[in-house]
N, C-alpha and C positions, 0 to 999 in steps of 0.2 A: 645353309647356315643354321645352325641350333639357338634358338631363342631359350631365355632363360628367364623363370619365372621371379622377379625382385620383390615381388608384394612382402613374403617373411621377413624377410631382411631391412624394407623400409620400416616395417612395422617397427620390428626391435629400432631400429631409431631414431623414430616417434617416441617410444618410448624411453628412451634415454632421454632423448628433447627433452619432455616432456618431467622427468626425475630430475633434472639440471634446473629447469629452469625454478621449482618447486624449489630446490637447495637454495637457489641465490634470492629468490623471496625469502624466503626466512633468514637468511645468514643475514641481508642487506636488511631489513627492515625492525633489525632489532629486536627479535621475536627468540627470547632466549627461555631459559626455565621460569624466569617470571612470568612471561603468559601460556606456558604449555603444562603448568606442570603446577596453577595457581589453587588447583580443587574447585567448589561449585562458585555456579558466577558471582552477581552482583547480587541479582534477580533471586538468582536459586537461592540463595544464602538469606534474604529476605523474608523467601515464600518459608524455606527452613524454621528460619524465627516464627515467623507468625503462626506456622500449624504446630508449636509447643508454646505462643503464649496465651494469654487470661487478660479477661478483663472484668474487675470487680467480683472475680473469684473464678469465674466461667470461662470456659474454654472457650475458643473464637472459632467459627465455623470453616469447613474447608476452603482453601483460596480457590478450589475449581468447583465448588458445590455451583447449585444451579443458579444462573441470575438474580430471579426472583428470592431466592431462598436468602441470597445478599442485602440483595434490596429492604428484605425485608428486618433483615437485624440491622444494617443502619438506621435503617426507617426508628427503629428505637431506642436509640441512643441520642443523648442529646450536644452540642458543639463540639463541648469540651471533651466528650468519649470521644468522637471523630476526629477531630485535630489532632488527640493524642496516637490513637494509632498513627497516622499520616505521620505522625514525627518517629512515629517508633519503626513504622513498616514503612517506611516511603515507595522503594519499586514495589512490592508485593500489592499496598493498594494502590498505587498508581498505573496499574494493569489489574486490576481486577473487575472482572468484568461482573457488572451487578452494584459495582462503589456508585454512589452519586456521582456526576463528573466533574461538579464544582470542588469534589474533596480528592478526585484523580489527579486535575489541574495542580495544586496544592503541592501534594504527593511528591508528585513529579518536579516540580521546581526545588522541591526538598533534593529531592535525587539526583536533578544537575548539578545544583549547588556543590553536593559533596563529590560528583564527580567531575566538576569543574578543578576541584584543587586537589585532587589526584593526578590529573593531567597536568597539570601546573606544576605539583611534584616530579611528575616524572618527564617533564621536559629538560629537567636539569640532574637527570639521573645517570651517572657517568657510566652504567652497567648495560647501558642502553648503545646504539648504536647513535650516530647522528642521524640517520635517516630514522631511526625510531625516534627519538627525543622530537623530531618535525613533525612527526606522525602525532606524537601527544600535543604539539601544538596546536596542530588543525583541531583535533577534538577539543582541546581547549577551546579554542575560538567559537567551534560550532555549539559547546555546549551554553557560550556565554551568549550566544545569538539567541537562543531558543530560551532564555532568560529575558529577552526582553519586554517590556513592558506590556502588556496585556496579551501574550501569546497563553494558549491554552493547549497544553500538550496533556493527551490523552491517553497517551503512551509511551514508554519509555525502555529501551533497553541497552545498557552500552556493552553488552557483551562482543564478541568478535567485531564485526563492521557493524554492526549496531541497528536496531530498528525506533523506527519514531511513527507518532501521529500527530497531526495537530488539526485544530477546531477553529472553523471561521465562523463568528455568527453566535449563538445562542440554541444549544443542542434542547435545553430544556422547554423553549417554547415554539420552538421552530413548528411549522406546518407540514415543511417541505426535508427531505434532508438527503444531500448528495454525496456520495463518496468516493472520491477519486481512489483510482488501485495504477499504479506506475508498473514497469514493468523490467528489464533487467539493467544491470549497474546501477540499480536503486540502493543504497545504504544512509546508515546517519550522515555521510561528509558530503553525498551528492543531491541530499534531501534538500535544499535550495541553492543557487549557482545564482551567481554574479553577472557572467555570461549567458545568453541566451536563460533568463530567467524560467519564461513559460515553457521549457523542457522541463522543471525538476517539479517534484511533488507539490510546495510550496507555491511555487509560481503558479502550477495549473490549479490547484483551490483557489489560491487569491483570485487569479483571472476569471474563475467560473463563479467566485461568490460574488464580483462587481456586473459580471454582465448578467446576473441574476435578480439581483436589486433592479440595475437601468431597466429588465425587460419586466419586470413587474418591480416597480417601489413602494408596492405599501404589500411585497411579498413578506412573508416570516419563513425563513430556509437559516439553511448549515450547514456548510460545504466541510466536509474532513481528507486532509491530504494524509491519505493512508499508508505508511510503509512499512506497516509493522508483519512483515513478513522476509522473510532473507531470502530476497531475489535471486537470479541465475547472474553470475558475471562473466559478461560477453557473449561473444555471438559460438560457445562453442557447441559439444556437447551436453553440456547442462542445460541451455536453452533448448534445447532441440527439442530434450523430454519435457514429463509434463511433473518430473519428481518435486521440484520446487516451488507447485502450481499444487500440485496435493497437500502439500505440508500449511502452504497459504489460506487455501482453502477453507481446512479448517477455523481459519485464526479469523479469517472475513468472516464466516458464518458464526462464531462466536462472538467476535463485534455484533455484526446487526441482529442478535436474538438479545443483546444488553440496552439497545439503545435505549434513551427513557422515553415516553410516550408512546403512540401509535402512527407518527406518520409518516404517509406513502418514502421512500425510499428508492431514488435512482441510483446505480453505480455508471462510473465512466468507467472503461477500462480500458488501457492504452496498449498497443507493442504487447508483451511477454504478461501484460494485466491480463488481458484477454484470457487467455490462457487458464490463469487462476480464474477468473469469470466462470469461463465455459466450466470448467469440473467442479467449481461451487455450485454450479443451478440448481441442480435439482433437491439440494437442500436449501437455498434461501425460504427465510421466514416468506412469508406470505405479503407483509407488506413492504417487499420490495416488487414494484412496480415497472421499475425498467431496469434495461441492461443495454449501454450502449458501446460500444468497441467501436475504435479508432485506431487505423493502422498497424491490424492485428493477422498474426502469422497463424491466425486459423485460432477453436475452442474447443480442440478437439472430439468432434463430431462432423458427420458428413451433413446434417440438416439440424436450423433453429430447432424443429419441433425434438427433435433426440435431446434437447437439453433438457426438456421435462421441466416447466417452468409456469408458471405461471405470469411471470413479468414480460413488456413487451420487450422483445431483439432490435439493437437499431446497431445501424454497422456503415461507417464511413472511412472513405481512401483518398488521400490525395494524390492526384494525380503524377504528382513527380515523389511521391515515399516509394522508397528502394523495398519497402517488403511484401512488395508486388511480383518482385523477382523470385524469391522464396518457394519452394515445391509445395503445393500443398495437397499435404497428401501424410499417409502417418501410417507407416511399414515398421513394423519390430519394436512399435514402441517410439520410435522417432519421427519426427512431422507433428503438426498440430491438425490434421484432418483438414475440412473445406474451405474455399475462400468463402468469409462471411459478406463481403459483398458480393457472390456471385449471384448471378439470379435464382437457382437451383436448393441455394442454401436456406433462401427464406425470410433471410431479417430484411426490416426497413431501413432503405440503404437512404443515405442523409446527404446531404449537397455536403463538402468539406472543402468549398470554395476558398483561394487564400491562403492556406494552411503548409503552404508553400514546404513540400517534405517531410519527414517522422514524426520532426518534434516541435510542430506547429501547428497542435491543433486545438491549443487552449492561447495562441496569441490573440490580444484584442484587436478587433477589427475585421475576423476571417467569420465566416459565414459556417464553419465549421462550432465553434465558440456559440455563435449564437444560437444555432441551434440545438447546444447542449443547457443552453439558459434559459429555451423553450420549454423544453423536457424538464428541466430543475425545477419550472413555477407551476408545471401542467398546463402548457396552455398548446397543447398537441399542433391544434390545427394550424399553427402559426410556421410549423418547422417549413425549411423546405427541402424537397426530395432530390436527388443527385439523379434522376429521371424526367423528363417533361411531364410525362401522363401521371406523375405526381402520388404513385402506386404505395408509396409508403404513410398516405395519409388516410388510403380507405380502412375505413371500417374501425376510427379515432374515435374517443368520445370526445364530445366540444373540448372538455377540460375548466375547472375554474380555476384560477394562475391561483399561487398560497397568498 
């Protein structure tokens, strides 16, 4: 009997699949010439303004010039110059990195506000589909959430699925300062959940900044739930690569070269975080201190030391998370390279007791948690190792917690 080769033929329809299914996203969601064909975003059109306006006669300095170089022209202006840009630039300074972040805060609720009632608008825009008009709902809602009352958004962008940060705690006086990086179907609408809280960006700062405080309370820390980078959606090939972990990358390294003061800095990095972790190392500032991954499908390298880093590796799995099953391994460009709990790979691997699956590893009460709240205060010797011989604690400084 002659066998015959299907693989051409499946392919072509994958890819029809895959054209089809693209079609009825867009047709179903309301995505007509008002959002394809709108010219530069919210942001862009911002940043636009501000690199042709003047203040008090003077040009205003590049929105990308160097942190300090920012720093330094607010540094000389006094309230009322500051508040004025903030109303005049809202997303431009409320991403710019080098603004004060009490005048980003500001900024950015400047910049819900008006995109609260754009969404409002167009929930009742008949050129809309229903499924769009719901889709500006939920933005509605989540922009009205992140409005509320002493929230501190650090960032802001409502372009496509939108990116956000927000601040728990006091960035300006903090000792300690931690930042969470989430990792794929991360956007503005999944940036906090109802259900299953401590999965989403939100829920894991909250949870890491309270068992921060309990494991030291007279700490001074600052936990930031970081999403200000546009994630991979789903488990397909976007995840696989590290394309969306390159693009992030940079955006984490340009946070933590702005933050204000000098202190030590952990990142957690979760699932598809990781990932951006791994390919950020080797340029983190210098005072980033640790780097910890949780339930991570590899950082793209075969060993800790290839990160070229100066911060310590700590790396935790729960025994029943499914991304254990994962190949780890990184052919053509696909795979995220070693398993970072292997023994081989290097990092300090962390008890993640509790953690019961993917997205449980900032619930309170799991020994996973807590030992990310050791790490947060510095107080090393206290973690415990996912090892008896306790192998991740040699060669710790004692630590004095913040």
């Amino acid at each position: 009997m002659t066998s015959f080769d299907t693989t051409p033929q499946l392919n072509v329809w994958r890819a029809l699949l895959a054209l089809a299914v693209v079609f009825v996203m867009l047709a179903t969601s309301g995505w007509t010439a008002l959002h394809s064909h709108r010219g530069p975003s919210p942001l862009q059109a911002s940043r636009s303004a501000w690199e042709h306006g003047t203040l008090a006669g003077r040009p205003l300095p590049e929105p990308d010039a160097a942190p300090a170089r920012l720093a330094a022209f607010f540094d000389g202006l006094d309230a009322h110059q500051r508040s004025r840009l903030a109303h005049r630039y809202p997303l431009a300074v409320g991403n710019m990195n080098g603004a004060p972040v009490t005048l980003r805060y500001q900024a950015n609720r400047l910049a819900l506000r008006h995109e609260r009632t754009v969404e409002r608008q167009r929930m009742h825009d008949k050129r809309l589909s229903s499924a769009g008009q719901q889709d500006a709902g939920r933005r509605m809602h989540r922009y009205d959430a992140l409005l509320g009352d002493g929230r501190k958004v650090l960032a802001f962008d409502p372009n496509g699925s939108g990116r956000v940060a927000q601040v728990f705690g006091n960035l300006d006086t903090a000792r300690r300062v931690s930042v969470v990086v989430p990792g794929v179907d991360t956007d503005l609408l999944t940036f906090q959940r109802t259900n299953k809280p401590y999965s989403a960006p939100v829920g894991m700062a909250r949870s890491l900044y309270a068992a921060e405080r309990s494991a030291g309370p007279d700490a001074r820390t600052a936990v930031i739930a970081w999403a200000d980078y546009t994630a991979p959606s789903g488990l397909g090939i976007e995840s696989a690569t590290a394309r969306r972990a390159q693009d992030g990358a940079v955006r984490l390294n340009a946070l933590l070269r702005a933050l204000p003061g000098g202190a030590p800095v952990a990142l957690y990095c979760h699932s598809y975080g990781s990932v951006l972790c791994g390919v950020a190392a080797h340029a983190l500032p210098s005072r980033v201190s640790d780097i910890a991954v949780a339930g991570s499908p590899g950082m793209r390298t075969a060993k800790a030391a290839h990160l070229h880093t100066s911060a310590r590796v700590w790396a935790m799995r729960d025994a029943d998370d499914w991304i254990q099953d994962v190949p780890y391994l990184e052919v053509g460009g696909l795979g995220h390279g070693a398993d970072p709990v292997s023994k081989g790979f290097g990092a300090r691997v962390l008890s993640a007791d509790g953690a019961k699956g993917h997205g449980g590893y900032f619930q309170p009460g799991t020994e996973s948690l807590r030992n990310f709240a050791e790490i947060g205060i510095g107080a090393y010797r206290a973690v415990r190792c996912a090892h008896r011989d306790g192998g991740c604690r040699a060669g710790l400084p004692a630590g004095t917690p913040a």
